[in-house]
VEXDREN-2710 file (C-alpha; in Angstrom, 1 decimal):
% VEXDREN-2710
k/r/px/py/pz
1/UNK/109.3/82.7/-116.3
2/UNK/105.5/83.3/-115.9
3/UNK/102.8/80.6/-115.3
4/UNK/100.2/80.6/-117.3
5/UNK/97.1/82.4/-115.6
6/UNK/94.2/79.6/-116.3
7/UNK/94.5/76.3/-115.8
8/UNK/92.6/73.1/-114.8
9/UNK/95.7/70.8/-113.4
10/UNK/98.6/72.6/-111.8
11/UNK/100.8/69.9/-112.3
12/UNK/100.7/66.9/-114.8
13/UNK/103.4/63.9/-114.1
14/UNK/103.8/61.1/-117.3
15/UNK/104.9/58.2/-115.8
16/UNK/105.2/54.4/-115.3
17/UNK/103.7/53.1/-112.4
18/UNK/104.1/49.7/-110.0
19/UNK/105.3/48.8/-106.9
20/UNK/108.3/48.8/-104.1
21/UNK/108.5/45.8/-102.3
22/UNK/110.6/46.7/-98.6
23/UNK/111.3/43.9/-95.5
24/UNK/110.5/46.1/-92.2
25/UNK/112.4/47.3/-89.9
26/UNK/115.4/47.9/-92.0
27/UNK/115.8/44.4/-92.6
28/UNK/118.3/43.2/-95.9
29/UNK/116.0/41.2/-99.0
30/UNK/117.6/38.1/-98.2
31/UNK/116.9/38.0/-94.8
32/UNK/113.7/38.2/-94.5
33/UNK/110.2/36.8/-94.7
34/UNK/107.5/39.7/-94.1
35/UNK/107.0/42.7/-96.7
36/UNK/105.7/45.5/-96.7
37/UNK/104.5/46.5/-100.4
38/UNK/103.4/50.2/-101.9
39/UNK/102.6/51.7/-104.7
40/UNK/105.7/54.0/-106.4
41/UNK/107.1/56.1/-109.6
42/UNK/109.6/59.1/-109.5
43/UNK/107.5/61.2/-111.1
44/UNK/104.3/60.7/-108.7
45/UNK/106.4/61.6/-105.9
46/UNK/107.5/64.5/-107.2
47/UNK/103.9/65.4/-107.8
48/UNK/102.5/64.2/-103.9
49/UNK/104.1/67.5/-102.7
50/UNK/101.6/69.5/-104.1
51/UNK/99.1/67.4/-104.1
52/UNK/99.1/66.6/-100.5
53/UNK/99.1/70.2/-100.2
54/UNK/95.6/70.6/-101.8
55/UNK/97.2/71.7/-105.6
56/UNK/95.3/69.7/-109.0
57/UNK/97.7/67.1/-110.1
58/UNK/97.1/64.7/-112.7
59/UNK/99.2/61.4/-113.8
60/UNK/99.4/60.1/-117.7
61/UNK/100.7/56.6/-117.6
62/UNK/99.4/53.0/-118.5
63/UNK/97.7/50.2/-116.4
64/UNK/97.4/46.4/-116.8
65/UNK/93.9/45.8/-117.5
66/UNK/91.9/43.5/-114.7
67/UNK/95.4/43.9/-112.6
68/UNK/94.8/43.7/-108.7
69/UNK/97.9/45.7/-108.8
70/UNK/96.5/48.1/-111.0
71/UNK/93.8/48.6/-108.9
72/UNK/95.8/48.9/-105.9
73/UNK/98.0/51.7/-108.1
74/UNK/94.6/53.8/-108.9
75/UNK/93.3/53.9/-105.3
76/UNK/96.9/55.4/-104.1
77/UNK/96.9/57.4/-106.5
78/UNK/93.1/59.0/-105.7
79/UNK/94.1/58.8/-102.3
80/UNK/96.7/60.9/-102.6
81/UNK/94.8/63.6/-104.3
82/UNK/95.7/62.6/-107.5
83/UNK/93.4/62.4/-110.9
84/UNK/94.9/60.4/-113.4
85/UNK/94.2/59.3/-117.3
86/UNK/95.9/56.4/-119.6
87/UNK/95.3/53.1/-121.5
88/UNK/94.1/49.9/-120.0
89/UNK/96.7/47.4/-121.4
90/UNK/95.8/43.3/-122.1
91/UNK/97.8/41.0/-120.1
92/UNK/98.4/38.8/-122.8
93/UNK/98.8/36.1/-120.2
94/UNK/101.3/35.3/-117.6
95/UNK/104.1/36.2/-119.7
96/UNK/102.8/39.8/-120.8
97/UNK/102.5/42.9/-118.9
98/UNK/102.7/43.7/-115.4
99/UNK/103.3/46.6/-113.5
100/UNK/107.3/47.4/-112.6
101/UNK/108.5/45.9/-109.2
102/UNK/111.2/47.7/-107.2
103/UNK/113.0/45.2/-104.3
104/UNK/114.5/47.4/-101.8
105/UNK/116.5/47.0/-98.4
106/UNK/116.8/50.7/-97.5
107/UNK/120.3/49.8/-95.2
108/UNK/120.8/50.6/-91.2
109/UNK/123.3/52.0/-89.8
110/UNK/126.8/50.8/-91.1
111/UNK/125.0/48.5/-94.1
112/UNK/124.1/50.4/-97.0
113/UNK/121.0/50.1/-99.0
114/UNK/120.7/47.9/-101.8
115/UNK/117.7/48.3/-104.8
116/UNK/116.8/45.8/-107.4
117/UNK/114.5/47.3/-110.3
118/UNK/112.2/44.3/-112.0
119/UNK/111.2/45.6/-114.9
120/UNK/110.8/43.0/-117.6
121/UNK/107.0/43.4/-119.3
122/UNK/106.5/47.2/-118.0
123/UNK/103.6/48.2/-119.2
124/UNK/104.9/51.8/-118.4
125/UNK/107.2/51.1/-121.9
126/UNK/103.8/51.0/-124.0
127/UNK/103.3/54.8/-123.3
128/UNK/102.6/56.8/-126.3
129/UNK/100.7/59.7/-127.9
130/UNK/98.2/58.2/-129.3
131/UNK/96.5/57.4/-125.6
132/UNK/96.2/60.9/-125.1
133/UNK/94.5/63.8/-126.5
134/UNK/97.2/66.7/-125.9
135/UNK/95.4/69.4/-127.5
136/UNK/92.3/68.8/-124.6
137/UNK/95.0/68.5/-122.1
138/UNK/97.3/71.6/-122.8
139/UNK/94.7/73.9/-124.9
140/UNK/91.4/73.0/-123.7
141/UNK/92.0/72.7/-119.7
142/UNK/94.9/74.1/-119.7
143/UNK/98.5/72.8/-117.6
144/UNK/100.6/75.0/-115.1
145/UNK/104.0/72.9/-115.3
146/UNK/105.0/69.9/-117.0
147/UNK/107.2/67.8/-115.2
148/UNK/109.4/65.6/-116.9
149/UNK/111.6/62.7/-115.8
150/UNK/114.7/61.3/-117.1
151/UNK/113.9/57.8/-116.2
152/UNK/110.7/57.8/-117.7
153/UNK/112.5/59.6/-120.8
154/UNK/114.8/57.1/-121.3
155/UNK/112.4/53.9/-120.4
156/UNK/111.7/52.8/-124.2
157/UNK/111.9/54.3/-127.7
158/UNK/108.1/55.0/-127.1
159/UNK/108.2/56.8/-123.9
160/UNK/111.5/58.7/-125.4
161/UNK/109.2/60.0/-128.2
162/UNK/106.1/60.3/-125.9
163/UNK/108.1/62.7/-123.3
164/UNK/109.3/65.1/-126.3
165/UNK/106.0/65.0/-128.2
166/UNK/104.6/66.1/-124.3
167/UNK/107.1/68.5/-124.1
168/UNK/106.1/70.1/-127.7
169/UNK/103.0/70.1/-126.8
170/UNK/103.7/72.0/-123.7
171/UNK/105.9/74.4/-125.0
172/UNK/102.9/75.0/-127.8
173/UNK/100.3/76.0/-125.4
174/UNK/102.4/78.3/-123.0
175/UNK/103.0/75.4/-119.9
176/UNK/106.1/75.5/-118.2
177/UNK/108.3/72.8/-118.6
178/UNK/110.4/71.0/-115.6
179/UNK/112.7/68.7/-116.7
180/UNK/114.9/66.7/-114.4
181/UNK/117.6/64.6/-116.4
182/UNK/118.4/61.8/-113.9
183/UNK/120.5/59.7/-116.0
184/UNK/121.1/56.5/-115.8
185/UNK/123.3/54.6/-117.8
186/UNK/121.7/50.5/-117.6
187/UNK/118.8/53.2/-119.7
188/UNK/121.1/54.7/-122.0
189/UNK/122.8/51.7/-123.1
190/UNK/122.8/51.5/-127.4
191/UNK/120.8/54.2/-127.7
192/UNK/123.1/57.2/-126.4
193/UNK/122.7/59.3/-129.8
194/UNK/119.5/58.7/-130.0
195/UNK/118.7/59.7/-126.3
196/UNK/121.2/62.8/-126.5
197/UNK/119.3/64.2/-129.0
198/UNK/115.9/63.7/-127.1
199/UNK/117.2/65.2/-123.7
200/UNK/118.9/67.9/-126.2
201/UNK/115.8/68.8/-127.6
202/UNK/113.4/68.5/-124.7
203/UNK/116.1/70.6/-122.1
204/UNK/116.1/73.2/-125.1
205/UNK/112.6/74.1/-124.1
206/UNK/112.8/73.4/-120.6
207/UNK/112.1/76.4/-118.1
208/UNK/113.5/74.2/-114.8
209/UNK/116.3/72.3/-115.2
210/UNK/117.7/69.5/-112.4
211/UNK/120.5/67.5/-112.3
212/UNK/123.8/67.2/-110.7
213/UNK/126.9/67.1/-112.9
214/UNK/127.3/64.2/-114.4
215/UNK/123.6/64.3/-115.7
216/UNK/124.4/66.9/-117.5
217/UNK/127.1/65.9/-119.1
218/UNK/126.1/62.5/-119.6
219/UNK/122.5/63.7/-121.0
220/UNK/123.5/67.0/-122.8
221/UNK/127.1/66.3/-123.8
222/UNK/127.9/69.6/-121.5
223/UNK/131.7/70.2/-121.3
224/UNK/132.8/71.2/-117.5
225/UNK/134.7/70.2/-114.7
226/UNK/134.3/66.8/-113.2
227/UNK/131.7/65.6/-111.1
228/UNK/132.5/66.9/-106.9
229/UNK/134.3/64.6/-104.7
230/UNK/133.1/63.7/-100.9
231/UNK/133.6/67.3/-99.9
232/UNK/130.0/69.3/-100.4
233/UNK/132.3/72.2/-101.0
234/UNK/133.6/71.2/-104.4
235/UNK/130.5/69.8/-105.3
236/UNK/129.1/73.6/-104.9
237/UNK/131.9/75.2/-106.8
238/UNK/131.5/72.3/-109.8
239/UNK/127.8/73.0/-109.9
240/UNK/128.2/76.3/-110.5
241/UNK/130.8/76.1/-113.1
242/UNK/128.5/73.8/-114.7
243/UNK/125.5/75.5/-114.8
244/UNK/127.3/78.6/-116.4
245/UNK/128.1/76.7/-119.3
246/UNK/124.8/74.7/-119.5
247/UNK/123.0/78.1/-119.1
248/UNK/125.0/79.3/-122.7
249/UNK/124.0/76.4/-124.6
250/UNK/119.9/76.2/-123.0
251/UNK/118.9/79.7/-122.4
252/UNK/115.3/79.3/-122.2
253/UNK/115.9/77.5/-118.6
254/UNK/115.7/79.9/-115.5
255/UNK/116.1/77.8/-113.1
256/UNK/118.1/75.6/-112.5
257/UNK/118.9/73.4/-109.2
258/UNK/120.4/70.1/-107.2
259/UNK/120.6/68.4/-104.1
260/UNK/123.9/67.4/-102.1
261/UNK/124.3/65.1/-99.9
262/UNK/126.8/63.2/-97.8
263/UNK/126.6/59.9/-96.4
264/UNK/127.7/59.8/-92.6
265/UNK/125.6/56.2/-92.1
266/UNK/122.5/55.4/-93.6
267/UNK/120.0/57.0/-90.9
268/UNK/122.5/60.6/-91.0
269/UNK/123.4/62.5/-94.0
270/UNK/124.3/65.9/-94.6
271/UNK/121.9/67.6/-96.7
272/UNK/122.0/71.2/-99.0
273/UNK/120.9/72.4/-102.0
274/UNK/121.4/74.8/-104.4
275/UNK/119.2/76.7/-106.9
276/UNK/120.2/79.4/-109.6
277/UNK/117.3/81.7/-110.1
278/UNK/116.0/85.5/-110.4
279/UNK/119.9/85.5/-111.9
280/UNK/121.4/84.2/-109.1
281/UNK/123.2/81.7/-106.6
282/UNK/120.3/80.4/-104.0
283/UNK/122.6/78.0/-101.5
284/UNK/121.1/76.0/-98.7
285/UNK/124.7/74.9/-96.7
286/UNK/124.7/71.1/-95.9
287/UNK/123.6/70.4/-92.6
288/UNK/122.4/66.9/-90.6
289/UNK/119.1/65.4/-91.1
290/UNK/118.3/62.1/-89.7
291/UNK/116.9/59.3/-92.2
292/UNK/114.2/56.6/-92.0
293/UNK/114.2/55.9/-95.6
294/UNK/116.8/57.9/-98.1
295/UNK/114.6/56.8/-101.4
296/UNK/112.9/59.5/-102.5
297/UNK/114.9/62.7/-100.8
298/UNK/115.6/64.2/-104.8
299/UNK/112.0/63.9/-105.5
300/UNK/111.1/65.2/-102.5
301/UNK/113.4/68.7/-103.2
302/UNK/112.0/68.4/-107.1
303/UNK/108.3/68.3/-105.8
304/UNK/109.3/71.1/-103.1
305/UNK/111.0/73.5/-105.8
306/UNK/107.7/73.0/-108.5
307/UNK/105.1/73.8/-105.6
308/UNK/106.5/76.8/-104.8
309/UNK/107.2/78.3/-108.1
310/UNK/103.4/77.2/-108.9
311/UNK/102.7/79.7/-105.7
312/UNK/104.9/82.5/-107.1
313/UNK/107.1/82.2/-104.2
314/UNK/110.8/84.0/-104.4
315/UNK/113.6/82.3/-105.0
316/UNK/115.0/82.3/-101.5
317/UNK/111.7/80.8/-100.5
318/UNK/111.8/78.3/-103.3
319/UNK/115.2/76.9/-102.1
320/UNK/114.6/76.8/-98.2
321/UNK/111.0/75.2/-99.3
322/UNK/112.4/72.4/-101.9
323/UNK/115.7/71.6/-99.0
324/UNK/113.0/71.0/-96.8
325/UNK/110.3/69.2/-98.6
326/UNK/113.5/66.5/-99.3
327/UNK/114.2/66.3/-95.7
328/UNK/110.8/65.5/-94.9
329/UNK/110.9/63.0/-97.7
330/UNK/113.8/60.8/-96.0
331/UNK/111.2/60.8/-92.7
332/UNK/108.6/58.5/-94.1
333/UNK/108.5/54.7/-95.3
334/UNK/106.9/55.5/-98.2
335/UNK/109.2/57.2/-101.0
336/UNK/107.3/60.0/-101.2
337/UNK/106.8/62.6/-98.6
338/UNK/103.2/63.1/-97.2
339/UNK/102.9/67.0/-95.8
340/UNK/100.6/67.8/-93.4
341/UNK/100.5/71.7/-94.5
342/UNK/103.3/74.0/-95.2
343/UNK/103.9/74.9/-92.0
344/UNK/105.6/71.6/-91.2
345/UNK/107.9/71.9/-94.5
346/UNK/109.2/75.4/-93.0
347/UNK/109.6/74.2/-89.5
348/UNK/111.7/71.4/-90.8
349/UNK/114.0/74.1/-92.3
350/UNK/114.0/76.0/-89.6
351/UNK/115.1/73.4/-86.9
352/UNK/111.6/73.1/-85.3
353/UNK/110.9/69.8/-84.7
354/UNK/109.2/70.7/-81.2
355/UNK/105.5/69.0/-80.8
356/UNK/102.5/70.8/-82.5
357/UNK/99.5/70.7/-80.2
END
């Protein structure tokens, strides 16, 4: 797996944005009267690690036109480091598009955290091909990876066909592809064959592949063992098995990686990871981390693992880099993580959490 030596954007995100709506303090929804509200999309915090740590990242997706909310979304976005490029949608009054809202109580303690997705009118369904030029984007200026989301795979039929036609393109021009299949099944619903083959195609010329077990299964139609129970060390042993038969089937993929994690309470979870590259087992054992705010840990290992194969880091590296850059994740409100430098990211892996003066 080599990334391609020129390039204007090292990273390039599709995706559908809007906005999580959170009570402080660890509040529940229902009881409460003060919000906090910010600007969110799985796919853009996958892409803050590197662009909080200074790499070009650029965002396709679709905006409201005239929306105070789309507004809102473009100066996060720029303030985060990010360019970005797509439609500007009409309304079509109060009934037409908006941005997606996302309702969260992110739990305390004992009481777990509940999510509510609000998606009716997304504008993020409109996506298509015809927005974007993707001969400028991947021949012209040139892309180091392509990252790729199951969620925004699976949104509508026209961001199904707008991921593959991205992932064509990609493959065409000699970017790598990272494709994490995060299933979810309220997605999938009446259209499994159709997604199945999607994903199929789409993994088939993927060089990074993430999931946990049941993604791929669910997405690929992989035969293995089931998913891990409560013990992380089943979970390792069932990844593994896994991957060696997904590895058969997809052999253009190199890498290939997932989280674990175990639920003490809300604010401790046992966290590891493991990564099969340079032709071999990577394994970061579970160990505690304390959690602000769990949304956004798997992004936070995705965005980890894709910055430091864009710096042509080793494997080990790669692991220890992406267990940490999740960690760090889980410490801030926001649901994606905010590095200062790399030196935090490695300090958090290795235990250092001493002040920095």
């Amino acid at each position: 797996m080599k990334l391609r030596e020129n390039y204007k954007y090292a990273l390039v995100v599709p995706t559908s944005m809007g906005v999580r709506i959170c009570p402080p303090d660890g509040q529940p929804v229902y009881a409460s009267e003060t919000f906090r509200m910010q600007v969110t999309s799985a796919e853009t915090n996958v892409a803050s690690i590197s662009s909080y740590l200074g790499l070009p990242t650029h965002v396709l997706t679709a905006f409201v036109k005239d929306s105070p909310i789309a507004k809102m979304i473009k100066h996060n976005l720029l303030g985060r480091g990010m360019t970005f490029e797509g439609p500007e949608v009409e309304q079509g009054g109060p009934w037409g598009y908006r941005h997606q809202f996302n309702i969260a109580d992110s739990g305390y303690g004992a009481r777990g955290p509940r999510v509510q997705n609000d998606r009716a009118g997304e504008v993020g369904r409109t996506l298509s091909v015809k927005d974007f030029d993707l001969d400028r984007l991947f021949g012209e200026e040139g892309v180091g990876v392509l990252h790729l989301s199951g969620l925004i795979g699976a949104l509508s039929p026209e961001t199904s066909q707008f991921c593959l036609e991205l992932a064509r393109a990609a493959k065409k021009h000699g970017t790598l592809i990272a494709f994490d299949l995060n299933h979810r099944a309220s997605f999938w619903k009446g259209r499994e064959q159709e997604l199945h083959d999607i994903f199929t195609e789409i993994a088939s010329v993927a060089d990074i592949l993430v999931g946990n077990e049941e993604d791929f299964q669910l997405c690929l139609g992989i035969e293995g063992p089931e998913a891990g129970g409560k013990d992380l060390g089943s979970k390792i042993e069932s990844f593994k098995a896994m991957i060696n038969c997904v590895r058969e089937k997809f052999p253009n993929a190199s890498v290939f990686g997932t989280t674990l994690r175990q639920v003490i309470n809300v604010n401790r979870h046992l966290w590891g990871a493991i990564l099969w590259s340079d032709n071999e087992w990577h394994i970061a054992e579970p160990r505690e981390i304390t959690v602000l705010d769990r949304i956004g840990g798997g992004d936070g290992f995705v965005g980890g693992l894709l910055y430091s194969i864009i710096k042509g880091w080793d494997a080990e590296r790669q692991l220890q880099f992406a267990w940490a850059s999740g960690a760090l994740a889980t410490t801030f409100l926001t649901d994606y993580a905010q590095p200062a430098d790399e030196e935090q990211i490695f300090s958090i892996w290795g235990g250092n959490a001493r002040v920095k003066r």
